[in-house]
N, C-alpha and C positions, 0 to 999 in steps of 0.2 A: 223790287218784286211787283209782278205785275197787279191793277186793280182786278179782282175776278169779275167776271159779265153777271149781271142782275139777271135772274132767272123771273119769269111772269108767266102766266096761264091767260091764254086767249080762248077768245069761244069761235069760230065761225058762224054763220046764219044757219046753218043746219041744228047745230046743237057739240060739234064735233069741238073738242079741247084740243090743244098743244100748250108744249111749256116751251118758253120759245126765251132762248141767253141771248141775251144785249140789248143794246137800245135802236139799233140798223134794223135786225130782223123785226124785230115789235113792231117797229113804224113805217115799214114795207108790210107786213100785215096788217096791220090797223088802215092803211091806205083802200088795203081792197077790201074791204068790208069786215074785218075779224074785229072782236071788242075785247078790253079789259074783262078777267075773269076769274073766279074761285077753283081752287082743284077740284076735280069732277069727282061728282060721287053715286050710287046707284047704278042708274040704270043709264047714264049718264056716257058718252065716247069719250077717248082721247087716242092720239098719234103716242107712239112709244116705235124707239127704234131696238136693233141690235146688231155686235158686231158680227161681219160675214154676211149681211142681209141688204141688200143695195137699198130697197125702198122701206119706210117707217110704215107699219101696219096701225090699223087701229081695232081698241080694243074697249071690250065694255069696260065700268071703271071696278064693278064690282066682282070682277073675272082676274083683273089687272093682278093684284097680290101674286095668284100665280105665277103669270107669266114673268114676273120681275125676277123671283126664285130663281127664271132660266135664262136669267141675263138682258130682260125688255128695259130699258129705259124709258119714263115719257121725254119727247121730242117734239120739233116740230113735226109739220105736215109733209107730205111727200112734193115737189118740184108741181107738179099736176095734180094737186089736189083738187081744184076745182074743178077739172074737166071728168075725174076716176077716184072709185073708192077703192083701196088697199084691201081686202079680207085678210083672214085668216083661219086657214084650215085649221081649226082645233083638235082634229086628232095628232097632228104631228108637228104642229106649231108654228108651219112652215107656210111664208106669206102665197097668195094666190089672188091671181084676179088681173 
């Protein structure tokens, strides 16, 4: 059986979390400037994806409860995270941007 991937919470320079599984992706983010980090709390971002939804939006963390209800996971960050921020139209829950 396989060993499962260590799950970690990174922060980027903005203030933006992901929970980012293994120790590749960690240290490919930790590379370009993301830091070890606490799960986000308040008023605080993180990345959360979901299935059917090509890119991982983010979301405030105290909003977050909900949207897990409708299937968000936290995740990593989107491919172009550094260049683009994800929204999310909160009427419909559907990513934009």
């Amino acid at each position: 059986m396989p060993t499962p991937k260590i799950k970690t919470w990174l922060v980027d320079e903005t203030g933006d979390h992901a929970l980012i599984e293994g120790a590749d992706e960690r240290d490919q983010l930790l590379a370009r400037g993301w830091a070890e980090a606490s799960e986000p709390t308040g008023t605080q971002f993180l990345w959360a994806s979901h299935e059917g939804v090509e890119k991982p939006a983010r979301f405030n963390a105290l909003a977050f409860p909900d949207w897990a209800a409708r299937g968000w996971t936290p995740s990593g960050p989107p491919a172009d995270s550094d260049l683009a921020v994800t929204a999310v139209d909160a009427a419909n829950g559907e990513p934009r941007g």
